[in-house]
TIBA-370413 format. One record per residue (C-alpha): residue number from 1; chain; z, x, y. Coordinates in steps of 0.02 Angstrom, whole numbers, plus 32768, in hexadecimal, padded with zeros to 4 digits. Layout:
N
[NUM; "A"; [Z; X; Y]]
...
***
This chain:
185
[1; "A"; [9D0C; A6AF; 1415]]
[2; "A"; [9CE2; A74C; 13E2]]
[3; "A"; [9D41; A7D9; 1459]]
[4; "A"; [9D06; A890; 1457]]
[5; "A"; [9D0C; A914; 14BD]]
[6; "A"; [9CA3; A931; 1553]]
[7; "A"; [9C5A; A9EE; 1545]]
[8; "A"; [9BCA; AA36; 1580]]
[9; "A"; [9B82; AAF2; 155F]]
[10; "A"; [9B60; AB5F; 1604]]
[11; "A"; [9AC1; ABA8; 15AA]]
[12; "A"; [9AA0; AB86; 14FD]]
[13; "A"; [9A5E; ABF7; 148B]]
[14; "A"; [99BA; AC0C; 142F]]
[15; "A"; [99B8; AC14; 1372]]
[16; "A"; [99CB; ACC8; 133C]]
[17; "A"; [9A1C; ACF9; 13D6]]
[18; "A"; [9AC0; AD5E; 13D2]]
[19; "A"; [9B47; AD44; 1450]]
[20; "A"; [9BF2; ADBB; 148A]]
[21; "A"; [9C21; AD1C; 14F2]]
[22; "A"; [9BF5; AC58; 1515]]
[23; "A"; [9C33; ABE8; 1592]]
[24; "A"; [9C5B; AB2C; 159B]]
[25; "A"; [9C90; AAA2; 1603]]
[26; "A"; [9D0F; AA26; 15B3]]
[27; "A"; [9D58; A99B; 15FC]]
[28; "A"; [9E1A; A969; 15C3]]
[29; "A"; [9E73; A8C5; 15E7]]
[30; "A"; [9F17; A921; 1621]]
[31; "A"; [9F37; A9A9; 1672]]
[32; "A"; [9F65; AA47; 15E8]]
[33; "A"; [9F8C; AAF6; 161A]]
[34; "A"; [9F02; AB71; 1605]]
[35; "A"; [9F5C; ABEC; 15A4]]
[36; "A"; [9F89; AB4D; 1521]]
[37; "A"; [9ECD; AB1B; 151D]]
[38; "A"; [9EA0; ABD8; 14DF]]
[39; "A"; [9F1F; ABBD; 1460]]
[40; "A"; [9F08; AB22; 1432]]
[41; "A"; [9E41; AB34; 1427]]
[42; "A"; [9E4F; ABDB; 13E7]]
[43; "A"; [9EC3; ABBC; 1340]]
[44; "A"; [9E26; AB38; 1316]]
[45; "A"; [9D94; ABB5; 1326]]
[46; "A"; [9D27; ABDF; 1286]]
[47; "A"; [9D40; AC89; 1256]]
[48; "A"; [9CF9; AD15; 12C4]]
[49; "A"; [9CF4; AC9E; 136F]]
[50; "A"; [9D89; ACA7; 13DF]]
[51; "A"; [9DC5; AC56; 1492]]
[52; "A"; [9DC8; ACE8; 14FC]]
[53; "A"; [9DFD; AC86; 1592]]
[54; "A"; [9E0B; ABE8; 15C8]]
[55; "A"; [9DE9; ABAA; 1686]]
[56; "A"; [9E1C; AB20; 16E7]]
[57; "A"; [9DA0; AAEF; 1781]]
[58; "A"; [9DB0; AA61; 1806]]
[59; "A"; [9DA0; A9A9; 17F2]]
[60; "A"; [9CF0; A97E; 17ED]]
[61; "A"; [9CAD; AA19; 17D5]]
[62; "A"; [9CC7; AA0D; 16FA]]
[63; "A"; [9C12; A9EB; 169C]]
[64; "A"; [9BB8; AA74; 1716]]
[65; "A"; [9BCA; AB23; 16E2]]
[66; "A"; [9B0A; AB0E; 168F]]
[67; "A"; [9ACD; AAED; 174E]]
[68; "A"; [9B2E; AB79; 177F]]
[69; "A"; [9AD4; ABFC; 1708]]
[70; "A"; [9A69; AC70; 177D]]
[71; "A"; [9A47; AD14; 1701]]
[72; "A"; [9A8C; AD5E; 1666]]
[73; "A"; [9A9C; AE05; 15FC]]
[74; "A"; [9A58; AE2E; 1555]]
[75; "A"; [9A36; AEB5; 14F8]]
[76; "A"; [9990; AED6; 1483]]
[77; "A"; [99B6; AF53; 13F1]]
[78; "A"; [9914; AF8A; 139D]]
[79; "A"; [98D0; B007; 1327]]
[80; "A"; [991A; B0C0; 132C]]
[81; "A"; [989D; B135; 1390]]
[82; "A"; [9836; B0D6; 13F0]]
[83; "A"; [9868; B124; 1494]]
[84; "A"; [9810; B091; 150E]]
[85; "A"; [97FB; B0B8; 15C1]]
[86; "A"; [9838; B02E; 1620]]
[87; "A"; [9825; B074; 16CA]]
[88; "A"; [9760; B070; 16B6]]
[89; "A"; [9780; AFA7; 1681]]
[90; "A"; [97E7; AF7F; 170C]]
[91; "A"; [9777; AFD8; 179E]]
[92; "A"; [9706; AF6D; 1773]]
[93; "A"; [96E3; AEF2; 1813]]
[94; "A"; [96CA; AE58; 178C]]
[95; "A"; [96E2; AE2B; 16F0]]
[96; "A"; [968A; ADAD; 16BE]]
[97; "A"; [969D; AD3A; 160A]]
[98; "A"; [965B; AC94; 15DF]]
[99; "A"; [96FE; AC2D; 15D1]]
[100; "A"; [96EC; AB9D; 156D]]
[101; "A"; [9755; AB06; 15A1]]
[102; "A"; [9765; AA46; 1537]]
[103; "A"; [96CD; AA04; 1591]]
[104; "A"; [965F; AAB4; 15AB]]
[105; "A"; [964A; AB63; 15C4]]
[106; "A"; [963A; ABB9; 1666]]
[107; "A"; [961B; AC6C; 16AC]]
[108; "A"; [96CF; ACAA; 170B]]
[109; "A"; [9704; AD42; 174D]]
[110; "A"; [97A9; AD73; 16F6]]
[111; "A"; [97CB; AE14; 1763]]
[112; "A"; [9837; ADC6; 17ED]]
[113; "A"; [98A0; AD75; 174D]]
[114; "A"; [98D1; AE1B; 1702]]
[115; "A"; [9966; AE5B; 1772]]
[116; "A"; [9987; AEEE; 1702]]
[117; "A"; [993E; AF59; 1683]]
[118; "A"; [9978; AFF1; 162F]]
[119; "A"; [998E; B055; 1597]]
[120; "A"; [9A3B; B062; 1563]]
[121; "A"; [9A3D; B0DC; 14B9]]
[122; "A"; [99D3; B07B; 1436]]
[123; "A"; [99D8; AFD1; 1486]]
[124; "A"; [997C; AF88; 1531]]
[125; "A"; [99F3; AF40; 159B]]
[126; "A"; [99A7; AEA0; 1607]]
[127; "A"; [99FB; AE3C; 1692]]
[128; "A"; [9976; ADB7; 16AD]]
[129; "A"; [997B; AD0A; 16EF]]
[130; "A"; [99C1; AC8B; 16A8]]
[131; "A"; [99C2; ABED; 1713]]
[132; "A"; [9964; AB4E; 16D8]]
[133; "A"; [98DA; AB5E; 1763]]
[134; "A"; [9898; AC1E; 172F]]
[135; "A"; [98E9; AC3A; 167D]]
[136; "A"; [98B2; ACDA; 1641]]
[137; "A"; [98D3; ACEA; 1570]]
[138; "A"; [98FF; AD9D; 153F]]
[139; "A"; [988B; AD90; 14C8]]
[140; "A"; [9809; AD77; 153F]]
[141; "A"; [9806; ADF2; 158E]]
[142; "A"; [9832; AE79; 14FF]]
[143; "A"; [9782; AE48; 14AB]]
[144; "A"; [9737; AE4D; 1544]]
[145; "A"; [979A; AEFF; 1564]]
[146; "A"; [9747; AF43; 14B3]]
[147; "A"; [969D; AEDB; 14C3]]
[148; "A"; [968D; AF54; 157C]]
[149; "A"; [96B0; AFF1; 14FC]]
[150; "A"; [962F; AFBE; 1477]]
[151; "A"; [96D0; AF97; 13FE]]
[152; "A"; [96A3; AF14; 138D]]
[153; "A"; [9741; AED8; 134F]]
[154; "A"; [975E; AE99; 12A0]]
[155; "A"; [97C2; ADE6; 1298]]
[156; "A"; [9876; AE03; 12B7]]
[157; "A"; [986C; AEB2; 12E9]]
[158; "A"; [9900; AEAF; 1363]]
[159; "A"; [9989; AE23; 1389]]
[160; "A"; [99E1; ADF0; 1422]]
[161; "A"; [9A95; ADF6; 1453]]
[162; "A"; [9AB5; AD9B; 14F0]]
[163; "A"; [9B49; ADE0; 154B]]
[164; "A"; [9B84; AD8D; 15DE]]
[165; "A"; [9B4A; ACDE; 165B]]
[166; "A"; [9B41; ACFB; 1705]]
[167; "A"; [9B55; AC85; 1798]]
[168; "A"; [9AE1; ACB3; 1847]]
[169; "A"; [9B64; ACC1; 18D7]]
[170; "A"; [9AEA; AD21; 192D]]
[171; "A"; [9A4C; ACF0; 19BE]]
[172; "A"; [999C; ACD7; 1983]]
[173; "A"; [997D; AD88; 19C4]]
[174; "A"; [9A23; ADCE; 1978]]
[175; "A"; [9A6F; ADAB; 18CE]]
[176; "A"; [9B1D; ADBB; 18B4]]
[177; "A"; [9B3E; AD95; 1807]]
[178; "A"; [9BF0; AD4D; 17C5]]
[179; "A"; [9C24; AD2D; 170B]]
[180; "A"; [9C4C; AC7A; 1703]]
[181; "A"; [9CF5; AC9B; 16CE]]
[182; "A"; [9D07; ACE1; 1777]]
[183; "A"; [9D07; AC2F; 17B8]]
[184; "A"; [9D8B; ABE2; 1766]]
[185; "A"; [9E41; ABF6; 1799]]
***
């Protein structure tokens, strides 16, 4: 009695959390050319968000793009002149947190999650995991990152831009990362 449209986020954001570019499924009742659905989607967009692109994927396969998230990018900006060295984080053979889940906390080793790691100018660039089963929050791991240099940071010392979703086309062994746009025709 009440249509609406069926839409689903890939990978929602947190609060607080900055983002160059989201992805949704949404399901239509006719078929609409993609280039009209940009338009059409785009011309109702609050200021400052814009349709970028607009894919069309096979029957059946609509409502799935947040199984299909595998990693993402982001970028930490912090304070000017801390010069961290993120080599001597990474080379570690563990690093273990207490991640705290609804029901309890438990001791995990985030190492295998982070894929990449690097200082790019005055932000840390991070490719980490992003799937439901081994979720790894950016923020994680950057207060872990400055808890291993003896940085105790005040609140809101840094903010998070997430950059792009990727899907795992890859083995167990051997990632091979795809933007999810990439799957659409």
């Amino acid at each position: 009695f009440s249509p609406h449209m069926i839409m689903s986020f890939a990978a929602p954001l947190g609060v607080g959390t900055e983002s160059l570019g989201e992805y949704f499924d949404l399901e239509l009742a006719e078929t609409v050319p993609t280039s009209e659905i940009t338009r059409r989607l785009d011309a109702v967009m609050v200021e400052g968000v814009h349709v970028l692109s607009t894919r069309q994927v096979e029957d059946g396969k609509a409502g799935k793009a947040m199984s299909l998230v595998a990693a993402a990018d982001y970028y930490v900006e912090f304070r000017p002149g801390k010069e961290p060295k993120i080599s001597d984080f990474l080379a570690q053979p563990e690093i273990t947190v207490m991640k705290k889940t609804k029901r309890s906390e438990k001791e995990i080793d985030i190492r295998p999650f982070i894929y990449k790691m690097e200082l790019q100018g005055d932000k840390i660039f991070m490719m980490l995991a992003s799937a439901s089963a081994n979720y790894t929050k950016p923020e994680l791991v950057t207060d872990t990152f400055f808890s291993w240099l003896g940085i105790e940071l005040p609140e809101f010392a840094y903010s998070i831009k997430r950059l792009e979703v990727y899907a795992d086309k890859g083995t167990e062994e051997e990632h091979k990362f795809v933007t999810l746009e990439a799957l659409g025709e």
